[in-house]
C-alpha positions as a Markdown table, in Angstrom:
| # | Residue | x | y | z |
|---|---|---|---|---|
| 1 | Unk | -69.8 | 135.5 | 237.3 |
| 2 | Unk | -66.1 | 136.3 | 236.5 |
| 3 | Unk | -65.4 | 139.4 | 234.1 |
| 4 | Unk | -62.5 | 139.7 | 231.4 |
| 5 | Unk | -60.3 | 143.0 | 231.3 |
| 6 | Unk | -62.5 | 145.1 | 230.0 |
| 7 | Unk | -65.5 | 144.7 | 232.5 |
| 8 | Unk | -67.6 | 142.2 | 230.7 |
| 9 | Unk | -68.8 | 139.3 | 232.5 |
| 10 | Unk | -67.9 | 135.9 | 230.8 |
| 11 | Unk | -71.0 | 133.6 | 231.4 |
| 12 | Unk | -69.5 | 130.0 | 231.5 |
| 13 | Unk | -72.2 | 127.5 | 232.0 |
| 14 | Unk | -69.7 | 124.8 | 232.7 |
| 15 | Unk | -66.0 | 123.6 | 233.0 |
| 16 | Unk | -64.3 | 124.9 | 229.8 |
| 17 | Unk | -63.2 | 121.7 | 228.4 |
| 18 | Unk | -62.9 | 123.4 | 224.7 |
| 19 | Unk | -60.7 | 126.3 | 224.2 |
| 20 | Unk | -60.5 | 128.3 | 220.8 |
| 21 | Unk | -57.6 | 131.2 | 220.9 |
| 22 | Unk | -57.6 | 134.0 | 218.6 |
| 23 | Unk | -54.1 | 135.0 | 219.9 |
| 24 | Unk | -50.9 | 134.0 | 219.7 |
| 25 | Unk | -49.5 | 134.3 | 223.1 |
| 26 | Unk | -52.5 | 132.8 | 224.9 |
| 27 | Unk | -52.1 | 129.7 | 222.8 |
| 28 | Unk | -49.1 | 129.2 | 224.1 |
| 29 | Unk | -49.8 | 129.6 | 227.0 |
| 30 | Unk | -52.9 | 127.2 | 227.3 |
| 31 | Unk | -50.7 | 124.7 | 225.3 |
| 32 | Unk | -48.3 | 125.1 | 228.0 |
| 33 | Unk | -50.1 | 124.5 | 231.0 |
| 34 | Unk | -53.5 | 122.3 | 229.5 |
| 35 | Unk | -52.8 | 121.1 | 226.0 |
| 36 | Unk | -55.7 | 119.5 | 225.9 |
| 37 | Unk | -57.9 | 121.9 | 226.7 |
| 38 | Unk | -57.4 | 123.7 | 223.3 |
| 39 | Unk | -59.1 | 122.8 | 220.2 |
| 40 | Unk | -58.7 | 125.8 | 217.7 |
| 41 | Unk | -56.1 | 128.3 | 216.7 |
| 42 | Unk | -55.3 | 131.2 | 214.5 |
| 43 | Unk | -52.6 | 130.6 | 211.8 |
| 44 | Unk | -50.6 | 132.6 | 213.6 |
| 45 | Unk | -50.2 | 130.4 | 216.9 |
| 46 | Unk | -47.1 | 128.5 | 216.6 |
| 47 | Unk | -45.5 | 128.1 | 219.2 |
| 48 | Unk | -45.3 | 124.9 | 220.5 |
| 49 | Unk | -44.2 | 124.2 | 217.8 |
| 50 | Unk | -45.7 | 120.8 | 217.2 |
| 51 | Unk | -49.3 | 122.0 | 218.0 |
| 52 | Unk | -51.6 | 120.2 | 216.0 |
| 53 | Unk | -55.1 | 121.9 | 216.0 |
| 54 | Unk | -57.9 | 122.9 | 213.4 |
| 55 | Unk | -56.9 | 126.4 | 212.1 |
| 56 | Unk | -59.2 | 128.8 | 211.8 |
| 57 | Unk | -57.8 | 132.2 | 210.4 |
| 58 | Unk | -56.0 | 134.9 | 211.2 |
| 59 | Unk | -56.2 | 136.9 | 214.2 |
| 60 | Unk | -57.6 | 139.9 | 212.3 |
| 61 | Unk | -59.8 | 137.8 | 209.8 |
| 62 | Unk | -60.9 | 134.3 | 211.9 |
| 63 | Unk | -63.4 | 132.4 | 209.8 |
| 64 | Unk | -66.3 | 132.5 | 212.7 |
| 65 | Unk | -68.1 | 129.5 | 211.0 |
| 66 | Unk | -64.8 | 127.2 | 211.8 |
| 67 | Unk | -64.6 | 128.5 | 215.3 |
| 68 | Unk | -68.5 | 127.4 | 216.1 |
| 69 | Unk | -67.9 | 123.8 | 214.3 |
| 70 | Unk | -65.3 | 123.5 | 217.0 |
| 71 | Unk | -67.5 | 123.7 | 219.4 |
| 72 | Unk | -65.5 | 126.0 | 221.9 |
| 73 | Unk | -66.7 | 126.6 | 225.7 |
| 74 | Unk | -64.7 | 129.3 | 225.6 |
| 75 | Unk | -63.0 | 131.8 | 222.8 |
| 76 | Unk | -59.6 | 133.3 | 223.8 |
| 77 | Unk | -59.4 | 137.1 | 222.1 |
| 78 | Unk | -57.2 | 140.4 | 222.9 |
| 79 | Unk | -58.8 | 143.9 | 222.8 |
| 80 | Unk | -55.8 | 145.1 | 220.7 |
| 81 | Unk | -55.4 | 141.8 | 217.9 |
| 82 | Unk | -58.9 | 140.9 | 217.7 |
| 83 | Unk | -61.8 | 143.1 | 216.2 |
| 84 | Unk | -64.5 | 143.8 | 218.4 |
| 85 | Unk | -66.8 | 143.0 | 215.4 |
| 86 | Unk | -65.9 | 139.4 | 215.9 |
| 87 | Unk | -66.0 | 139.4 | 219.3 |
| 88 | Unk | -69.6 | 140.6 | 219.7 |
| 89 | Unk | -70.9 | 138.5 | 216.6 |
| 90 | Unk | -69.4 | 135.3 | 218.7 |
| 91 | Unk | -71.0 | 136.6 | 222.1 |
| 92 | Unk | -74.3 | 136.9 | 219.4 |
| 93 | Unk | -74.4 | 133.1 | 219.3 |
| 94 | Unk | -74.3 | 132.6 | 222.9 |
| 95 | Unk | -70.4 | 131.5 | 222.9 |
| 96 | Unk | -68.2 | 132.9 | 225.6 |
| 97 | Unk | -65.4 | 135.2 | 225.2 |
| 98 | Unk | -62.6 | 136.4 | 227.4 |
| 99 | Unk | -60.9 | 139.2 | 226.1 |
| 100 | Unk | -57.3 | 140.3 | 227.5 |
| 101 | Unk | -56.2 | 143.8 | 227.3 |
| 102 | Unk | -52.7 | 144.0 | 229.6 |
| 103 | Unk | -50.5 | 147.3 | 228.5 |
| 104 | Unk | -47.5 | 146.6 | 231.2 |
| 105 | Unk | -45.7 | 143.6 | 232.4 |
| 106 | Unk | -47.1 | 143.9 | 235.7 |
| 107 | Unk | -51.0 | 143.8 | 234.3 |
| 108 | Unk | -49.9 | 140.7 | 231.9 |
| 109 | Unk | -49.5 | 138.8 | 235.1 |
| 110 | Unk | -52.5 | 139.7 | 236.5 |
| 111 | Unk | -54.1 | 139.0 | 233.0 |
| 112 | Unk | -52.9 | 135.6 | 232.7 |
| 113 | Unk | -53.6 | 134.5 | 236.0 |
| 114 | Unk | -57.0 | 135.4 | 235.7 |
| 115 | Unk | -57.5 | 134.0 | 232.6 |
| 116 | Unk | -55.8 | 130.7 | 233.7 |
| 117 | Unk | -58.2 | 130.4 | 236.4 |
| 118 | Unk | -61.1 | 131.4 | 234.0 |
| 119 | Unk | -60.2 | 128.3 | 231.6 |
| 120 | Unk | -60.3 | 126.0 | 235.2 |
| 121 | Unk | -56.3 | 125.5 | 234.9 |
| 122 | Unk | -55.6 | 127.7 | 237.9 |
| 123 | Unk | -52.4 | 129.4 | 238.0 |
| 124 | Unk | -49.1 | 127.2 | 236.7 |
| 125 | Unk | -45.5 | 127.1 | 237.9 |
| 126 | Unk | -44.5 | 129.2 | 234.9 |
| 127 | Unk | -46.4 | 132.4 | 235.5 |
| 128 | Unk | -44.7 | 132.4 | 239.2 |
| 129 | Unk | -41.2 | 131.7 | 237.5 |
| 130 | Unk | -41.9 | 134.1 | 234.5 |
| 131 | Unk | -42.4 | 136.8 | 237.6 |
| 132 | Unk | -39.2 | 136.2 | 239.4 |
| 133 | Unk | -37.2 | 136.5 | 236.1 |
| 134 | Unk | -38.5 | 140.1 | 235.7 |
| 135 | Unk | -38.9 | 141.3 | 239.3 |
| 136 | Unk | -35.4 | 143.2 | 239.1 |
| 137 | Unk | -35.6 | 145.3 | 236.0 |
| 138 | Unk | -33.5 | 148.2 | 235.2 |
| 139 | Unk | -34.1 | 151.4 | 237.6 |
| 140 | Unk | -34.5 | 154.0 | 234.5 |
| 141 | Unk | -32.7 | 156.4 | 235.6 |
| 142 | Unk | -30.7 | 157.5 | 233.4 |
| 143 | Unk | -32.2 | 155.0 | 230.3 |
| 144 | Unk | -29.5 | 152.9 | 228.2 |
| 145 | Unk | -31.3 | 154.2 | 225.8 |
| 146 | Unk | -33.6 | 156.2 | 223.8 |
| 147 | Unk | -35.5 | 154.4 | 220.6 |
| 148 | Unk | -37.5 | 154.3 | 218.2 |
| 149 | Unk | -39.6 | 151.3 | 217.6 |
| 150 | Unk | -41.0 | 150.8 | 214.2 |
| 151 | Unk | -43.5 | 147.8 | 214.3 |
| 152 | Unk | -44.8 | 148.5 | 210.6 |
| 153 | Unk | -43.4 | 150.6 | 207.2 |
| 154 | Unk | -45.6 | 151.7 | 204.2 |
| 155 | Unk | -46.7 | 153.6 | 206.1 |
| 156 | Unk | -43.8 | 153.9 | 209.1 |
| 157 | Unk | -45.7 | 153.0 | 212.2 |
| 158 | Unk | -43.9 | 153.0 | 215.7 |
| 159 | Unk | -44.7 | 152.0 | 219.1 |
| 160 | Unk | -46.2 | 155.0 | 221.3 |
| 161 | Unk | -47.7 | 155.3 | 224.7 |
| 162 | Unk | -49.4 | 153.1 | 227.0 |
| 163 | Unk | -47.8 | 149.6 | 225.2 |
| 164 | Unk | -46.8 | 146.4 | 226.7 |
| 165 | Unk | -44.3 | 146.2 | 224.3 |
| 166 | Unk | -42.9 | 149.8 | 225.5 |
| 167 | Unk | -43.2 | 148.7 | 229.3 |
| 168 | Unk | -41.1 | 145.6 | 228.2 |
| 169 | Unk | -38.3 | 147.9 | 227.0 |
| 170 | Unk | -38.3 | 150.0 | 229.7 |
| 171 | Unk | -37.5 | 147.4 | 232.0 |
| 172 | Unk | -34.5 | 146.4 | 230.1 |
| 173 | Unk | -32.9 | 150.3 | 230.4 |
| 174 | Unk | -34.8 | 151.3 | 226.4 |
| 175 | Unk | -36.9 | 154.4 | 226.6 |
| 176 | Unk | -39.5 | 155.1 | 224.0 |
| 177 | Unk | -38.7 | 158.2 | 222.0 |
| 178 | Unk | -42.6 | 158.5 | 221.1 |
| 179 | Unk | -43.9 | 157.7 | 224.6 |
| 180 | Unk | -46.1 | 160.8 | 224.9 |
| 181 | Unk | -47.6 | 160.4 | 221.4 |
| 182 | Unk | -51.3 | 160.6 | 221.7 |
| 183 | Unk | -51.2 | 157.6 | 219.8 |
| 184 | Unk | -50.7 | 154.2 | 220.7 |
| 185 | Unk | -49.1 | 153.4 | 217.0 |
| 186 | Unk | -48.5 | 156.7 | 215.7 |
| 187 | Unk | -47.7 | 157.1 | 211.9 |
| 188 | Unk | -44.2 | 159.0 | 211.5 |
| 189 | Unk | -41.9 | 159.9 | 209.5 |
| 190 | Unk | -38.6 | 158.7 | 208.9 |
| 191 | Unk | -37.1 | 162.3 | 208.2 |
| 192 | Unk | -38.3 | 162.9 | 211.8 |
| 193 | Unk | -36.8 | 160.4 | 213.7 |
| 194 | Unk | -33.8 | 162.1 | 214.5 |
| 195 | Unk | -35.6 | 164.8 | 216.0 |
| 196 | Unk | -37.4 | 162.4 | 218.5 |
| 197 | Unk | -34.0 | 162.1 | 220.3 |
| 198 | Unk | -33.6 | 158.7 | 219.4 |
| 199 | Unk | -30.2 | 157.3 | 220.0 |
| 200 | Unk | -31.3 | 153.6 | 219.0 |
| 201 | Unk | -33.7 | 151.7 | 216.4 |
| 202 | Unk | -35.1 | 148.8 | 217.5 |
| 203 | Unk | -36.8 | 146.7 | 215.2 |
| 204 | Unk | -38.8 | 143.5 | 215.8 |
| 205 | Unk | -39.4 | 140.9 | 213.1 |
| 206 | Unk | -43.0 | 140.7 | 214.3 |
| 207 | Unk | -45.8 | 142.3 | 213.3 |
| 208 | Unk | -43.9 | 143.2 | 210.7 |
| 209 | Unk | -40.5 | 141.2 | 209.4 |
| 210 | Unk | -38.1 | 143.8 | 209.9 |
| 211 | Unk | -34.5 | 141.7 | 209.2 |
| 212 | Unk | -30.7 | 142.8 | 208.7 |
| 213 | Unk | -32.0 | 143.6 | 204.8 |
| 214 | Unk | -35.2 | 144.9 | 205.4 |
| 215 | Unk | -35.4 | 148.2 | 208.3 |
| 216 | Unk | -32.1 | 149.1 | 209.0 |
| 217 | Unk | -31.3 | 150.9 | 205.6 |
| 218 | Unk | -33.8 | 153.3 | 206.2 |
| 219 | Unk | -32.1 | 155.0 | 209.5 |
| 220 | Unk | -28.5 | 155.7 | 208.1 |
| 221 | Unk | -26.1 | 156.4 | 210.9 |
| 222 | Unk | -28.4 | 155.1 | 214.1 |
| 223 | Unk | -27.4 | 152.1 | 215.7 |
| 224 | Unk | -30.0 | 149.8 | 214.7 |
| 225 | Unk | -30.9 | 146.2 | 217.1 |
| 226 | Unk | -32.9 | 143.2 | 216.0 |
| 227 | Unk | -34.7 | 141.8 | 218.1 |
| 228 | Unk | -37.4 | 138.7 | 218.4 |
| 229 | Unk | -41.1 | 140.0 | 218.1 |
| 230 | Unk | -42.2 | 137.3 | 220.2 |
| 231 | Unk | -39.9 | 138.3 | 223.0 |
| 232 | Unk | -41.1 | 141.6 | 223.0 |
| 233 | Unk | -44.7 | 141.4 | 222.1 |
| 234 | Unk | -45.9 | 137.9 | 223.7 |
| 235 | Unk | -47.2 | 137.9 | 227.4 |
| 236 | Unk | -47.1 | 134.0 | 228.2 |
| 237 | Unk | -44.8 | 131.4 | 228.2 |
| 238 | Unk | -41.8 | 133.6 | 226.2 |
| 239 | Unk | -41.6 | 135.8 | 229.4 |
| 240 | Unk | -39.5 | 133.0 | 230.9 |
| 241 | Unk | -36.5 | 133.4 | 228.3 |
| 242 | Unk | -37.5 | 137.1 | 226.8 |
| 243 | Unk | -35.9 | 138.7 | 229.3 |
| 244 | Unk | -32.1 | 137.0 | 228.6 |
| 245 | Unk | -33.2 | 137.4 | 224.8 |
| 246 | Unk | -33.6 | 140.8 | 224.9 |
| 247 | Unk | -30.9 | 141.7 | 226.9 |
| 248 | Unk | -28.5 | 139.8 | 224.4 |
| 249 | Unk | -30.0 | 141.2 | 221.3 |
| 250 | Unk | -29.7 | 144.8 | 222.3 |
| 251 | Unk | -26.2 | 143.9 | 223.7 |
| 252 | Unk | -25.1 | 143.2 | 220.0 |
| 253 | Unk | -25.6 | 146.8 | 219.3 |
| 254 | Unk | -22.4 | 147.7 | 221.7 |
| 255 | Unk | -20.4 | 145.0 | 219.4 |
């Protein structure tokens, strides 16, 4: 019996032929590589763009009813956007679940690929090309970079240690100011960020919308880059352009 990411073992009785995703990322990339496969998705899945599926919630507040009329072989979650409360109440009812849980670029691979092969689509052209795009990365040494990463405000939450998103950066020459915070998301405050040693703000537009009118006021004399949430957040499909995004986002800041 295969197991997930976190150890469980994912009982599936036969060839998944109905797919129900809870996240955003692995949508896409089931829609990618088996369209037909999937048969439910969170409000939140939208890319591609034109998929038409029965909705059913958010990825923090699915509606479990609509995801058992659909009849899934299989339910597509993540350890870190999914509550555990929903996962086990689905398991309850005797419906598989494969939950992801990849904190580097490296892992997200690993996590998709076994996934894929889970859901009976093997492993598609795109993860191997996603791979190649990212296998030179920026040495670190020294960083381009040092930022702060605010991925919510009210209260100001940033990106800490042990993140995908963090890793992601990394890569591109970005160090994490609050990479040794015991937290994952730690809470801070904005009086401290200059402090942290941050010589950059980056802000994301998803989980939360930060925009040109909405973030950047808050950190008066720090350069401040927008950049895509999807590029930075996503592990699927997006890793095939993210790289080039990112790179020309934070470019802007030098402009």
């Amino acid at each position: 019996m295969k197991t997930d990411d976190l150890g469980t073992p994912v009982p599936l009785r036969r060839p998944v032929q109905r797919i129900v995703s809870l996240v955003p990322s692995l949508t896409e990339s089931v829609a990618v590589s088996a369209r037909g496969l999937l048969v439910g998705a969170t409000e939140w899945c939208t890319h591609p763009a034109d998929l038409d599926l029965r909705r059913i919630g958010g990825t923090k507040s699915p509606d479990l009813d609509v995801v058992r009329q659909c009849a899934p072989d299989l339910v597509l979650a993540n350890a870190e956007e999914n509550r555990a409360e929903d996962v086990a109440a689905l398991r309850a009812d005797g419906i598989a679940v494969w939950v992801t849980n990849p904190r580097t670029l490296a892992q997200a691979f690993t996590s998709l690929s076994r996934m894929l092969s889970a859901c009976g689509i093997g492993v598609p052209p795109w993860v191997d090309d996603a791979k190649r795009t990212w296998s030179s990365t920026y040495d670190g040494s020294p960083p381009r970079w040092t930022a702060v990463v605010p991925i919510w405000r009210r209260p100001w939450m940033v990106l800490g240690s042990d993140t995908f998103a963090g890793d992601v950066l990394r890569r591109l020459g970005v160090a994490n100011a609050y990479a040794g915070a015991a937290d994952r998301y730690p809470k801070i405050a904005v009086a401290d960020v200059r402090s942290s040693g941050a010589d950059l703000v980056v802000l994301p537009d998803e989980p939360y919308a930060f925009g040109a009118d909405d973030g950047p006021e808050a950190f008066p004399g720090l350069p401040v880059a927008l950049v895509s949430g999807r590029h930075l957040t996503w592990y699927g499909p997006s890793l095939l352009e993210a790289r080039d995004v990112l790179e020309a986002q934070l470019a802007r800041i030098a402009e």
